[in-house]
C-alpha positions as CSV (number, residue, x, y, z in Angstrom):
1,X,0.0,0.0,0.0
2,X,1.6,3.7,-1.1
3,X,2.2,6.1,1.7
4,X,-0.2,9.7,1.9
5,X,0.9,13.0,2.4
6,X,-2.4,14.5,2.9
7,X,-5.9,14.0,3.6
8,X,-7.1,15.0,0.2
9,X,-4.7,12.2,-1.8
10,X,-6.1,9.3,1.0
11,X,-10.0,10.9,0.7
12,X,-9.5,10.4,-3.0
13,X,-8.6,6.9,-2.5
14,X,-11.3,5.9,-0.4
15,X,-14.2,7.7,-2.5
16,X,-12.8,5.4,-5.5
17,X,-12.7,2.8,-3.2
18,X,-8.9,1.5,-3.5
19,X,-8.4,1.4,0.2
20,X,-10.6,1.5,3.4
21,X,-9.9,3.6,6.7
22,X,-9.1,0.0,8.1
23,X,-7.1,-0.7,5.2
24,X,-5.0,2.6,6.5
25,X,-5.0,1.6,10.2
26,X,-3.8,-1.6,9.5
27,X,-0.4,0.1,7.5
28,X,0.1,2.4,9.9
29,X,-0.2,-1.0,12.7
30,X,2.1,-2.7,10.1
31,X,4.6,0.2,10.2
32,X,5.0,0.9,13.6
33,X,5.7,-2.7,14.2
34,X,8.6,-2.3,11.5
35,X,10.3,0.5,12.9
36,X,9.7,0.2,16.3
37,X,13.3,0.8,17.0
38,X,12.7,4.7,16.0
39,X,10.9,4.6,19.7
40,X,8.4,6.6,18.4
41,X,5.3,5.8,20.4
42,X,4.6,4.5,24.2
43,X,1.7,2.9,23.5
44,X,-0.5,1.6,20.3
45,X,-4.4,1.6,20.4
46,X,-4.5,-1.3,17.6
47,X,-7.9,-3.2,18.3
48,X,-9.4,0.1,19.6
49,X,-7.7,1.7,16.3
50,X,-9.2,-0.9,14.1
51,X,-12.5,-0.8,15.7
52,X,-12.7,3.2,15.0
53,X,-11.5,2.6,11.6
54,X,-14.9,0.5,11.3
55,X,-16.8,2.5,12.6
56,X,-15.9,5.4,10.6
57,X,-16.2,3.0,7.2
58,X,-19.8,2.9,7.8
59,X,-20.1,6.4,8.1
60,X,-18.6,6.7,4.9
61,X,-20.7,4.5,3.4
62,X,-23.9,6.3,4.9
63,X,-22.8,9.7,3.8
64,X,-22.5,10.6,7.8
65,X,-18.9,11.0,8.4
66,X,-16.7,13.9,9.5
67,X,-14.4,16.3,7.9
68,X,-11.3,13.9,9.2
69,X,-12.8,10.6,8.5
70,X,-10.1,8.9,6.9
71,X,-7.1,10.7,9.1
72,X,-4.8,8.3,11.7
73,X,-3.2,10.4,14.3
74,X,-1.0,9.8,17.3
75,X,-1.6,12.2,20.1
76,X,1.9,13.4,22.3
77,X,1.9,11.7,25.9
78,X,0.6,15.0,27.4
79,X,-2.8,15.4,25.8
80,X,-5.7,13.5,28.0
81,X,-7.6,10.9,26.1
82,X,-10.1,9.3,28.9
83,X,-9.6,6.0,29.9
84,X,-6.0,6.1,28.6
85,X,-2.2,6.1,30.0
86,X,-1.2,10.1,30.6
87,X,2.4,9.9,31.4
88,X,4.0,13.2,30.1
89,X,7.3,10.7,29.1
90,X,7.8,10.6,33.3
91,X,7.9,7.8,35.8
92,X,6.1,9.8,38.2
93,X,2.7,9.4,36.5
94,X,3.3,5.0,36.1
95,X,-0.2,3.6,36.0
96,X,-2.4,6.4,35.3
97,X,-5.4,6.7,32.9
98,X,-6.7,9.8,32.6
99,X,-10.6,10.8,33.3
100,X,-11.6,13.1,30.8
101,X,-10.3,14.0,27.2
102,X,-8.7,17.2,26.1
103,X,-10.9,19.4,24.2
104,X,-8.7,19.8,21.3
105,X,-8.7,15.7,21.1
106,X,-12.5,15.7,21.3
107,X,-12.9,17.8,18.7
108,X,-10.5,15.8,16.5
109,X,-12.8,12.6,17.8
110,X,-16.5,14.0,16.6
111,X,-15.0,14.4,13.7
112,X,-14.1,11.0,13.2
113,X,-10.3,11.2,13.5
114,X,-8.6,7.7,14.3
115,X,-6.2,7.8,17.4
116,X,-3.4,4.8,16.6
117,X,-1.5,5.8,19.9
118,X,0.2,7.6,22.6
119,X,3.6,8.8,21.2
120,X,7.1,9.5,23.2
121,X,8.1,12.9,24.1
122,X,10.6,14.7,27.0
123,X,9.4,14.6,30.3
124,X,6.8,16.7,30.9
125,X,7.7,18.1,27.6
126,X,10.9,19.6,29.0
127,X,13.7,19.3,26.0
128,X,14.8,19.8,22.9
129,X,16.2,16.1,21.7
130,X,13.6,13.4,23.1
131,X,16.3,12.3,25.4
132,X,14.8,13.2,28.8
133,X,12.1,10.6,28.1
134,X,12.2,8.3,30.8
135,X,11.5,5.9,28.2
136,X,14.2,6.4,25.8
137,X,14.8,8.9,23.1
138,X,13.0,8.5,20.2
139,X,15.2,8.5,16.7
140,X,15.1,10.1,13.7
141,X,14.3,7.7,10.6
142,X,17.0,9.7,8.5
143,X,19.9,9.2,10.5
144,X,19.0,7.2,13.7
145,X,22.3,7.9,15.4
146,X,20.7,11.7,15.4
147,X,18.0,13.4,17.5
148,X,14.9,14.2,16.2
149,X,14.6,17.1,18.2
150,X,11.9,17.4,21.3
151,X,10.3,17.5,23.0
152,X,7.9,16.3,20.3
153,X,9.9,14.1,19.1
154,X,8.3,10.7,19.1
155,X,5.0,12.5,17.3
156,X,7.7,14.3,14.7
157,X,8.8,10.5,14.0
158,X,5.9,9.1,13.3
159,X,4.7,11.7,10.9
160,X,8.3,11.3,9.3
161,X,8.6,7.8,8.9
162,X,4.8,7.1,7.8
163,X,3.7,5.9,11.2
164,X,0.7,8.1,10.8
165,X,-0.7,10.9,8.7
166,X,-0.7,13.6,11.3
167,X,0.3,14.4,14.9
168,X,-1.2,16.7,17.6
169,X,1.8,17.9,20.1
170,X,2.7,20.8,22.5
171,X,5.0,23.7,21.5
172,X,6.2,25.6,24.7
173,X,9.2,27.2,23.2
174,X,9.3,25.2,20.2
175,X,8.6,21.8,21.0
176,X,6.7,21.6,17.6
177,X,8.7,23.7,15.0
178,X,11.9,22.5,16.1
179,X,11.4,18.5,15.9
180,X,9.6,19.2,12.6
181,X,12.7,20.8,11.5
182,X,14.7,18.2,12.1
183,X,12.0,15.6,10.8
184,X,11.8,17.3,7.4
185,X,8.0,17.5,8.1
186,X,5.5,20.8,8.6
187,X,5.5,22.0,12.6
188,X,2.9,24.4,13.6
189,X,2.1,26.4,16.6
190,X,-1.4,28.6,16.3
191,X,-1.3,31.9,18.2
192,X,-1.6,31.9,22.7
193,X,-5.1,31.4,23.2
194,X,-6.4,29.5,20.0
195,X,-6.9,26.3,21.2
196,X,-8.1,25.0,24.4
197,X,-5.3,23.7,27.4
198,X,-7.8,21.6,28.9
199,X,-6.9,18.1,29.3
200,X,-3.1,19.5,28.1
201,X,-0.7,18.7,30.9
202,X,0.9,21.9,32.1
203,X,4.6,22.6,32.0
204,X,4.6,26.8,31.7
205,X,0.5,28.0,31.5
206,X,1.4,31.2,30.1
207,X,3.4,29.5,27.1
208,X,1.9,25.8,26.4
209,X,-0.1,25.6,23.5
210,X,-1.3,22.8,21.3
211,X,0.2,22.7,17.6
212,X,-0.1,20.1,14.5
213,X,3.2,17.7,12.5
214,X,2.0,17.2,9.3
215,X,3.2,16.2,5.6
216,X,0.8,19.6,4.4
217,X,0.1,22.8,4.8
218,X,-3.8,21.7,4.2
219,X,-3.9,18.7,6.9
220,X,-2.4,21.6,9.3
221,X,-4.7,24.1,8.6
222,X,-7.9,21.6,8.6
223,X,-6.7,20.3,12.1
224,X,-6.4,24.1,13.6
225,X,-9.8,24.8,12.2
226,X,-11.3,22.1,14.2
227,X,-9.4,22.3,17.3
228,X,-9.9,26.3,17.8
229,X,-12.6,28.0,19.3
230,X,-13.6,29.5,22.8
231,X,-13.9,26.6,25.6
232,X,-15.9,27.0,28.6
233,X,-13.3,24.1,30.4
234,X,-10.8,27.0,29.7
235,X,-11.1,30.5,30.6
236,X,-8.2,31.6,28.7
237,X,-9.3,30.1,25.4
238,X,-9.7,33.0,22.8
239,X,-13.5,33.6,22.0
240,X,-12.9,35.1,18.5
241,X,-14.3,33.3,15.7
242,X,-12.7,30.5,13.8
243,X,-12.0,31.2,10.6
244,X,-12.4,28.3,7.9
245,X,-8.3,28.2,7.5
246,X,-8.1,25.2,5.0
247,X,-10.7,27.2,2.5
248,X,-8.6,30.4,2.2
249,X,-5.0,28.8,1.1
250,X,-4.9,30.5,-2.7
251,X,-3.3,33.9,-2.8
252,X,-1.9,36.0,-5.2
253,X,-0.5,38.7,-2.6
254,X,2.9,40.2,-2.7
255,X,4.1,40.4,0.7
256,X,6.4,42.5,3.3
257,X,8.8,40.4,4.7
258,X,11.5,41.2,7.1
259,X,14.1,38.8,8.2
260,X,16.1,39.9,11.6
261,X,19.7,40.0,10.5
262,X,21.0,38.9,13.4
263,X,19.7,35.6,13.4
264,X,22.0,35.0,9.7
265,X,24.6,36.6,11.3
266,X,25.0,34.6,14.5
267,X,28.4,32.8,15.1
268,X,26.3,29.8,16.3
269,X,24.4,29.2,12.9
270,X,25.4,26.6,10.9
271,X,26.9,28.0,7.8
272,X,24.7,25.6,5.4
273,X,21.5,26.9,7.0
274,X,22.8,30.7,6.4
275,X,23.2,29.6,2.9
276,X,19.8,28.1,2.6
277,X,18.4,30.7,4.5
278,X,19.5,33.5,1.8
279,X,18.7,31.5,-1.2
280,X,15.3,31.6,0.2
281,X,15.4,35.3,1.1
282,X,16.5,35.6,-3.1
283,X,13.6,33.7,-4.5
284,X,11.0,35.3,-2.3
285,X,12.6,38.8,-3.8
286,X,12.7,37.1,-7.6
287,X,9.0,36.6,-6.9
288,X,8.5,40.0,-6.5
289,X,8.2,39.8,-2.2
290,X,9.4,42.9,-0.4
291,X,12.1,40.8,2.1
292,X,14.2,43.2,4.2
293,X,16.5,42.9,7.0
294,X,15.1,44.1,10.7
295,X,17.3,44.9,13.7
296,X,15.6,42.8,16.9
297,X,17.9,44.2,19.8
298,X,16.6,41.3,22.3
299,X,17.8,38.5,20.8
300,X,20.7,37.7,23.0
301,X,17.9,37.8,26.1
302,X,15.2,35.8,24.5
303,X,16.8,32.3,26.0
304,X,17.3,33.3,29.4
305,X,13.8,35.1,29.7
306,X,12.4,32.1,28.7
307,X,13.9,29.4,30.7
308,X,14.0,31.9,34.0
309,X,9.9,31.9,33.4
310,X,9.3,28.4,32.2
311,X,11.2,27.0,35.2
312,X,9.2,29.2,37.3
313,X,6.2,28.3,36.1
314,X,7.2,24.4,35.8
315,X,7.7,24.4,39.7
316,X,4.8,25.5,40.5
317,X,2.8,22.8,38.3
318,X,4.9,20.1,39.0
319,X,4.3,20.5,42.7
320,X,1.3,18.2,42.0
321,X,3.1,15.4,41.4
322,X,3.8,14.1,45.1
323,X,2.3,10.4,45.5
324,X,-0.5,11.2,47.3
325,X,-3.3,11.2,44.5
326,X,-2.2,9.0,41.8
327,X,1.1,8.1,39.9
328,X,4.3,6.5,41.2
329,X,4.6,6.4,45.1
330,X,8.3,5.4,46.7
331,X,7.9,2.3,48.2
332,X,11.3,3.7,50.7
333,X,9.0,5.9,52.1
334,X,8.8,5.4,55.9
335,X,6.8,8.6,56.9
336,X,5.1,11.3,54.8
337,X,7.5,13.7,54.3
338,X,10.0,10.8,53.6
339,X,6.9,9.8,51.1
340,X,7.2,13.6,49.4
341,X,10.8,13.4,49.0
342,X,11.7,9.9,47.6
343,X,8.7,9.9,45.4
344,X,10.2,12.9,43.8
345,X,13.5,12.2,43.5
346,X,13.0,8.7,41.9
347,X,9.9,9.8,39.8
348,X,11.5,12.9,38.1
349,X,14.3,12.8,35.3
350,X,17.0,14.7,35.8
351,X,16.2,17.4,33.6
352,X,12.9,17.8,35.1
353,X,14.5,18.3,38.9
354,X,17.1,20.9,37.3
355,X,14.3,22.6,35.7
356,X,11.8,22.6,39.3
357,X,15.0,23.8,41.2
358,X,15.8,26.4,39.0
359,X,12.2,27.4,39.1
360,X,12.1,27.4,42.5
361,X,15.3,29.0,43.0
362,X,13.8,32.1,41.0
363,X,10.6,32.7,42.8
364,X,12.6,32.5,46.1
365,X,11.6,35.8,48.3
366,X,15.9,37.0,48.0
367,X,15.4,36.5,44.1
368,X,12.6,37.2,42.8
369,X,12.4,41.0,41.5
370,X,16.4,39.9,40.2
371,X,15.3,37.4,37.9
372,X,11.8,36.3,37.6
373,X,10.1,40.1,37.6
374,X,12.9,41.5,35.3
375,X,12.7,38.3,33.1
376,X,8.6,39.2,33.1
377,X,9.8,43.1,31.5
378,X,12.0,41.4,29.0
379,X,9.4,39.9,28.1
380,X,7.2,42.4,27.5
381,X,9.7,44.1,25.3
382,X,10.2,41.4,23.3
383,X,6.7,40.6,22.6
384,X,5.9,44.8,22.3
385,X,9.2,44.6,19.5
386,X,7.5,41.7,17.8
387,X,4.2,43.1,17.7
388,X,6.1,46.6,16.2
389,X,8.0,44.7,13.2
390,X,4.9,42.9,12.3
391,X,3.3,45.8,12.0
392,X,5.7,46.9,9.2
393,X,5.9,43.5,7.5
394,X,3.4,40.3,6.9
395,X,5.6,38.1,8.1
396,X,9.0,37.7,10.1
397,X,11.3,35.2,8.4
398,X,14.3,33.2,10.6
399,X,16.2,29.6,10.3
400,X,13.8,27.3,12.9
401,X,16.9,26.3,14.1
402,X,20.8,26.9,14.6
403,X,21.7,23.6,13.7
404,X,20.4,20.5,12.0
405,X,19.8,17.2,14.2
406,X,22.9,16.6,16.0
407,X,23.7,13.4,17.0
408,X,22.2,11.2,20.3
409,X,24.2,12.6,23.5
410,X,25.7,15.4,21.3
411,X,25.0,18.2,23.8
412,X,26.4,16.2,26.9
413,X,29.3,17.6,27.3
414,X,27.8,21.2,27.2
415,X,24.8,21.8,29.5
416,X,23.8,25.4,27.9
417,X,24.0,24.2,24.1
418,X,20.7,21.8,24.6
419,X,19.3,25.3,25.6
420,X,20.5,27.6,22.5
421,X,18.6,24.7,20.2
422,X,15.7,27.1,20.9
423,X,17.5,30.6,20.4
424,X,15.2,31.3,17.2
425,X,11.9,29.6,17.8
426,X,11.3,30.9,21.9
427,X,10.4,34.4,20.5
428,X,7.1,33.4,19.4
429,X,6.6,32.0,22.4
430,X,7.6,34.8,24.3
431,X,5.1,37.2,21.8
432,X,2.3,34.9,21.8
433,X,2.2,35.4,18.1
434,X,1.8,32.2,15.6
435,X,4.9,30.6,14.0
436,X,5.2,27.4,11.8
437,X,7.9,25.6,10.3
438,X,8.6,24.3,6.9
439,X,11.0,22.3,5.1
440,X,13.3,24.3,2.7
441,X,16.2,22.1,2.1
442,X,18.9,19.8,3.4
443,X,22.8,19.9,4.5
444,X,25.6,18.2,2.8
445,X,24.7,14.8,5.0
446,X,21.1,14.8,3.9
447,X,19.9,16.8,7.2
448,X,17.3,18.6,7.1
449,X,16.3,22.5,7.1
450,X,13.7,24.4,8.8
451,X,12.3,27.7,7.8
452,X,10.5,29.5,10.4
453,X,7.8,32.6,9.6
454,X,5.6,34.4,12.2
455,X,2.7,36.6,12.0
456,X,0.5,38.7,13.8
457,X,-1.8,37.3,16.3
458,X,-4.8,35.3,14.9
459,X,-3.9,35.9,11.2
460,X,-3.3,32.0,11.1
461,X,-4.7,31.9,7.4
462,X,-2.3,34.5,6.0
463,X,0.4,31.9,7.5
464,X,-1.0,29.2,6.4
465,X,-1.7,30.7,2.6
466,X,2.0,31.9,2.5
467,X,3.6,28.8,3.3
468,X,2.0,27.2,0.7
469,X,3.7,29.7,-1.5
470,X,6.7,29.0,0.0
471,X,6.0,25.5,-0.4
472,X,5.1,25.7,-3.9
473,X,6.5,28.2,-5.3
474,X,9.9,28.7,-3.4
475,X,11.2,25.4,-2.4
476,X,9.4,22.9,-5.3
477,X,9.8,25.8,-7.8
C-alpha cells in the first residue's frame, strides 16, 4: 500500500474505493511494528484503532462522516484521552489513565479522526532532543544515530517515517517547529489562546499551547480549524471566531517580509542553513516579495527570559506530582514527608529536577524581583518589538533552528547548548504570536532545514496561505 501525504490524496482513494480507513490503520499498525526501534510511540491503540477505523467505514458509506474521516493520528503523551495512559514521558505518573479528554482531542474525535497511539516525548515536555524521556529517546528515521529534536519528538517521527498521517503535540518554546525541522516535516504552533489547554498537561501555563506535524500545509490548517474555538473548560481560550483556514489557502499577494539580520549573522548558525536561508530570502525577492532585514535588539535575552519563566512556572505545576493522589509512590518511604521526597526524587528525570530547582530557586523571596520580575519586562519588550515589526511587515522570516539534528548525546558535554537549540523559535513564544515551520532544504549529510515565519496574532490563514507559497513556489519551484 503507497504512503499519503495528505488527507485529500487518501480521501481520493477511499471515494474510489482503493483502500478502506481499516485498510489505513492496518499500515500504519504494520509500520509501527517495523520501525519500532525509532521509539516513536509509548503505546499503540490497535484493536481500539481498528475498531474506529470500522466505525468510521460505515459512516462513509452512509454519507454521515466527518471532515477527518479517513485521518490516523498519534496524540503526544501530554494530551488527555479518557480512559488512557497520561504519562508526560515521566515515571512519576506509572499507571495512570486519565478521566476526561482534552478538548482539542475531542474535537478531532467528533470528527471522526482515528487515534493509533500515545507517542514519546521529553518529560513533561521539557527538552529539545527526546532524550529526557524516561522511556528512551525517540530517533530520527533519517539518521538514527541523530535526534529528532523534542520535546515532540516521538510525534515528529511518526509523521516522518509514515507511522501516521498527522500528529497533535505541545509547543512551549518550540517543541513543535523544532522536531519538525529536524524531521523534514510541517511543525505548527497557532497563536496563545487558539486552542483550548484543557486536558493538556501543564509545563509553563502562560506559554503551552497545542500545535499540529503534518506532511501539508492543508492537513495543518484543517486540524487548527477544528481544534480552535472558545472553551468553557478554559477560561483563557480566545473567543474570537474561527475562521475556515483550509478554505482560504490560494493567494496572489505580494508580501512585506523582514528577516532579523541577526539571526543570519549569529556565530552559532550553521553555515549551510545561512546559505539556505539567503537562497530563500533571493527567490522570495525574484518573486516580486518585499524581504528586508530588521534589527531585533533582544535576541541575546530571548533564551534566558524564557527558561527563567518556564522554570518558574514548571515548579509551581509540577508540585502536584507528590504520590499522594495518583502516579508512582516510593515504596522507601517510611513517613510522609520521607513519602514527598523519595517519590520525587525517583519519579522525576533529571532534567525535570534541574528545571523545578531552578524554578524554585527564582521565585525565592531573596530572588525574585532579580530574575523572575525582570525576566517578566524582558518579556514584554520582546513581545511589544515583535508586535512593532509585524506591523511593518506580513511576516517575520528566521532559520527554525541553529543547527540540523545533532547526534544522540551530542550536547552532553555542554549543558547550555541543549538550551540555544531554541535561540530562534522561543520568541514566538515569548510574543504569543503564531509561527510554523517548513522544510526548505537539506545539509551536505542529507539533514534537514527548517524555515520559520511568524505573523501577527490570529492571522493563522495568512500563515497558512504563505507557506504554501513558500512550499510551492519557493522550495518545489
Amino acid at each position: 500500500m503507497k504512503g499519503y501525504n495528505s488527507l485529500e490524496e487518501v480521501r481520493q482513494d477511499i471515494t474510489t474505493g482503493a483502500v478502506t480507513c481499516r485498510d489505513l490503520v492496518n499500515y500504519y499498525l504494520q509500520n509501527i511494528e517495523r520501525k519500532k526501534h525509532l521509539n516513536a510511540y509509548l503505546e499503540v491503540f490497535a484493536e481500539e484503532a481498528l475498531n474506529q477505523a470500522d466505525e468510521v467505514d460505515q459512516k462513509i458509506a452512509a454519507g454521515t462522516a466527518g471532515r477527518l474521516a479517513g485521518m490516523v493520528i498519534g496524540i503526544k503523551d501530554v494530551l488527555a484521552y479518557k480512559d488512557h495512559s497520561l504519562q508526560s514521558s515521566s515515571r512519576i505518573l506509572e499507571g495512570f489513565k486519565s478521566l476526561y479528554t482534552a478538548t482539542a482531542v475531542q474535537r478531532l474525535l467528533d470528527e471522526d479522526v482515528i487515534i493509533i497511539g500515545r507517542q514519546n516525548c521529553d518529560e513533561f515536555a521539557m527538552g529539545a532532543s527526546n532524550e529526557t524521556s524516561a522511556y528512551g529517546p525517540a530517533l530520527n528515521e533519517i539518521d538514527n544515530s541523530r535526534v529528532p529534536g523534542g520535546s515532540s519528538g516521538g510525534s515528529a517521527v511518526a509523521v516522518q517515517a509514515d507511522l501516521c498521517l498527522a500528529s497533535i503535540g505541545s509547543d512551549t518554546g518550540g517543541s513543535v517547529r523544532q522536531p519538525a525541522a529536524f524531521c523534514d516535516i510541517i511543525g505548527f504552533k497557532p497563536t496563545y489562546s487558539r486552542i483550548s489547554r484543557y486536558g493538556l498537561v501543564a509545563y509553563a501555563s502562560s506559554f503551552d499551547q497545542i500545535g499540529t506535524l503534518t506532511r501539508s500545509i492543508e492537513d495543518a490548517a484543517l486540524l487548527l480549524e477544528i481544534m480552535a474555538g472558545a472553551d468553557e473548560f478554559d477560561s483563557t481560550a480566545s473567543h474570537r471566531p474561527v475562521v475556515p483556514y483550509s478554505e482560504q489557502l490560494q493567494t496572489d499577494k505580494k508580501f512585506r517580509i523582514g528577516y532579523i539580520r541577526d539571526t543570519l549573522e549569529s556565530e552559532g548558525l550553521d553555515p549551510e542553513i545561512r546559505e539556505t536561508m539567503l537562497g530563500v530570502i533571493d527567490r522570495l525577492k525574484a518573486e516580486d516579495h518585499t524581504v528586508e532585514a530588521v534589527d531585533f535588539p533582544y535576541l541575546d535575552f530571548i533564551v534566558p527570559s524564557y527558561y527563567i519563566l518556564t522554570t518558574a512556572e514548571a515548579s509551581s505545576n509540577l508540585s502536584r506530582y507528590d504520590g499522594v493522589k495518583y502516579g508512582y509512590r516510593s515504596p522507601d518511604a517510611t513517613d510522609l514527608v520521607s513519602m514527598y521526597k523519595k517519590t520525587r526524587t525517583q519519579g522525576f528525570g533529571h532534567e525535570v529536577k534541574k528545571r523545578i530547582m531552578l524554578g524554585t530557586f527564582v521565585l525565592s523571596a531573596d530572588y525574585y524581583d532579580a530574575y523572575y520580575t525582570k525576566a517578566q519586562r524582558v518579556r514584554r519588550l520582546i513581545k511589544e518589538k515583535t508586535e512593532e515589526l509585524l506591523r511593518n511587515y506580513d511576516f517575520l522570516i528566521m532559520p527554525t533552528t541553529p543547527t540540523t539534528a545533532f547526534p544522540l548525546g551530542g550536547n552532553d558535554a555542554e549543558p547550555l547548548a541543549i538550551y540555544l537549540a531554541d535561540i530562534f523559535t522561543v520568541q514566538a513564544s515569548l510574543a504569543g504570536v503564531p509561527a510554523i515551520s517548513v522544510p526548505v532544504g537539506y545539509d551536505a549529510k542529507g539533514l534537514p532545514i527548517g524555515l520559520q515565519v511568524l505573523t501577527r496574532p490570529f492571522e493563522e490563514a495568512q500563515l497558512f496561505a504563505f507557506s504554501k507559497v513558500v512550499n510551492e513556489k519557493i522550495i518545489l519551484a
